[in-house]
N, C-alpha and C positions, 0 to 999 in steps of 0.2 A: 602844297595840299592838293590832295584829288579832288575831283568831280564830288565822287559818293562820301569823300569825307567832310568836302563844303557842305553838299544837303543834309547830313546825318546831324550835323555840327548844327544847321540855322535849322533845321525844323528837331530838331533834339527833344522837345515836348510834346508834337503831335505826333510822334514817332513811338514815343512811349506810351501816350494816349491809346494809341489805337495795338498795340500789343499790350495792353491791362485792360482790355474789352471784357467784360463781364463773361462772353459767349468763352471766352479763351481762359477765364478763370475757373469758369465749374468746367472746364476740362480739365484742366490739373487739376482741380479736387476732386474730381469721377462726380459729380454733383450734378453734372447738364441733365436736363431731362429730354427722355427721347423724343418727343414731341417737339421737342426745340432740335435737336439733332437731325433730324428726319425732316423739317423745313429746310434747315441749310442743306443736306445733300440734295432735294427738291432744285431749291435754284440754285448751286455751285455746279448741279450737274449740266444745266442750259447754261449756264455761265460756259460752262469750260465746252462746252459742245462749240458757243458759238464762238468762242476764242480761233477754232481752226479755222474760221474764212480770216481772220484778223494773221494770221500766221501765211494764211493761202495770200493773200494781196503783198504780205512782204518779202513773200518767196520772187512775187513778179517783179519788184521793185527793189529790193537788193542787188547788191555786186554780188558775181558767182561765189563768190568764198565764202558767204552766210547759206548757201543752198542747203550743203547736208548737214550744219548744225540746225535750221528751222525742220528741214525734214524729221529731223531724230526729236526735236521739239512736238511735230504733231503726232509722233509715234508716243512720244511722251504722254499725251492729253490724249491719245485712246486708251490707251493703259489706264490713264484715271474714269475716262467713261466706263471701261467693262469694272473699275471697283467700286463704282456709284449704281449698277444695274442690279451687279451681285449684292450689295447690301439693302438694296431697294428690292431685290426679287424677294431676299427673306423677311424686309418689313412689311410686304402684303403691298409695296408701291405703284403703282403705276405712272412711271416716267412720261409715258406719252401724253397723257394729260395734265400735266403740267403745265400752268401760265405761269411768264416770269412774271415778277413783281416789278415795280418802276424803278429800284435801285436796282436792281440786277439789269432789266430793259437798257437803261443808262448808262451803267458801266459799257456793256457791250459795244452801245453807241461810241460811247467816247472812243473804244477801239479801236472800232471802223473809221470812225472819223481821223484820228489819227493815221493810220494805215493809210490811208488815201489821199490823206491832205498834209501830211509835216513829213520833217527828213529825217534820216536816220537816226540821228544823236535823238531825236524827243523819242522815237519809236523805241528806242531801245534803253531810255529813261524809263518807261512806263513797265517796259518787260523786266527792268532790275529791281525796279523798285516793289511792283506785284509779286513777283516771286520772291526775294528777299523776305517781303513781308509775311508771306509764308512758311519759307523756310524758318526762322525768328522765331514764328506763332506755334508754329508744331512742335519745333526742338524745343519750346520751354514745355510743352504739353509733355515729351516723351519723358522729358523729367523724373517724370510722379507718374508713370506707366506700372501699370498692375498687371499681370498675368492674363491671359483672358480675358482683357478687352475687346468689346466687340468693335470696337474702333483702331483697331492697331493697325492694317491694312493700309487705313486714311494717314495715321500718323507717321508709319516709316517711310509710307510714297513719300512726304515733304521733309521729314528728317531728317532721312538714309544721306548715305556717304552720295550715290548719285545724283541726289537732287541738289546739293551741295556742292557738288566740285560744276554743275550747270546754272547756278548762279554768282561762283567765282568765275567764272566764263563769264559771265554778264556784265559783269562789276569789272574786269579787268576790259574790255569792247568800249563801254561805255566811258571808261577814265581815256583811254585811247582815243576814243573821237572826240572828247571834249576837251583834252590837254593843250589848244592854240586858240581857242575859242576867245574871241571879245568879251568883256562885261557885259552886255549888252544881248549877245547872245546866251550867255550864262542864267541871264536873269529869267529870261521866257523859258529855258529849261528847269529851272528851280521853279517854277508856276506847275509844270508838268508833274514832275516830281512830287510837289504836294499836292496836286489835283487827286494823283494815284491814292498817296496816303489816305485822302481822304475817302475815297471811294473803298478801300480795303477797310476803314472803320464802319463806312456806314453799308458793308456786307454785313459787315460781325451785327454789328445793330438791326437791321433788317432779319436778319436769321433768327435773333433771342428773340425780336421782339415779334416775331412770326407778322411784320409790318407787310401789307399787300391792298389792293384794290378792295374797298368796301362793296 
């Protein structure tokens, strides 16, 4: 058994938990409301902004043969910036004033902390599991795609055949590094891995529930 088929396997409920998020269901029913929409692009867009120093610390700290897949990774994550600007220019938003909220804050942390402080196998735990969990979330969105969605942009970025074939890259790195690993080591990575999940549910929650500083 793999790595991502052990974690998928022992956390198999919070896995589904957090892909049957409310925020991800009135997406497939076209039901979200913009005000709840337009919060999550708000902080996924400082979210993914600040993902690129999280990418910048593992470009230093990797072996050379992950350089131009993280490279094409932050070229990735400007690509989602300019279509969080463009949808935010037409909602009247202004992105530069934007404060994250303490689950967005947090997540980022974890990032960084990670980046700086664990080794490759957790790092790249966090990165298959975060993106997976996107990947997951949108392609059951793109589902019950309607014509003229003003969200389709957001939905094929994490859909599309691209973003897919760059999380089986993930998935396939990640089984790799972890394929001789001790129980022992296994164990602190599976903490990782559901750390992620969890933090990827209490986005979706934070966003619905437009949750932030009083």
């Amino acid at each position: 058994m793999s790595y991502t088929e052990r974690a998928h396997k022992k956390y198999e409920s919070r896995w589904t938990k957090m892909l049957s998020h409310p925020f991800i269901r009135d997406m497939r029913s076209g039901e979200i409301a913009v005000e709840t929409f337009n919060f999550w692009v708000m902080q996924d867009y400082i979210f993914v902004r600040e993902a690129i120093r999280f990418f910048g610390v593992l470009l230093a700290k990797f072996p050379r043969k992950y350089q131009q897949p993280f490279e094409q990774s932050i070229a990735g994550l400007e690509h989602e910036l300019t279509i969080f600007e463009k949808y935010a220019k037409g909602q009247g938003i202004n992105l530069s004033e934007v404060i994250p909220t303490p689950i967005c804050r947090a997540y980022n942390d974890f990032l960084l902390s990670s980046a700086y402080n664990e080794d490759i196998d957790n790092n790249f735990t966090i990165l298959y599991t975060a993106e997976k969990a996107y990947h997951e979330a949108w392609k059951s969105v793109r589902q019950y795609l309607k014509p003229g969605t003003p969200y389709e942009e957001f939905i094929e970025n994490w859909a599309g055949d691209a973003f897919k074939q760059y999380v089986e890259w993930l998935e396939n790195e990640l089984n790799q590094l972890t394929a001789d690993l001790p129980e022992h080591r296994l164990q602190k990575i599976d903490k990782t891995f559901l750390t992620t999940v969890q933090y990827e549910y209490l986005f979706w929650e934070m966003a619905y529930n437009k949750l932030q500083w009083m």
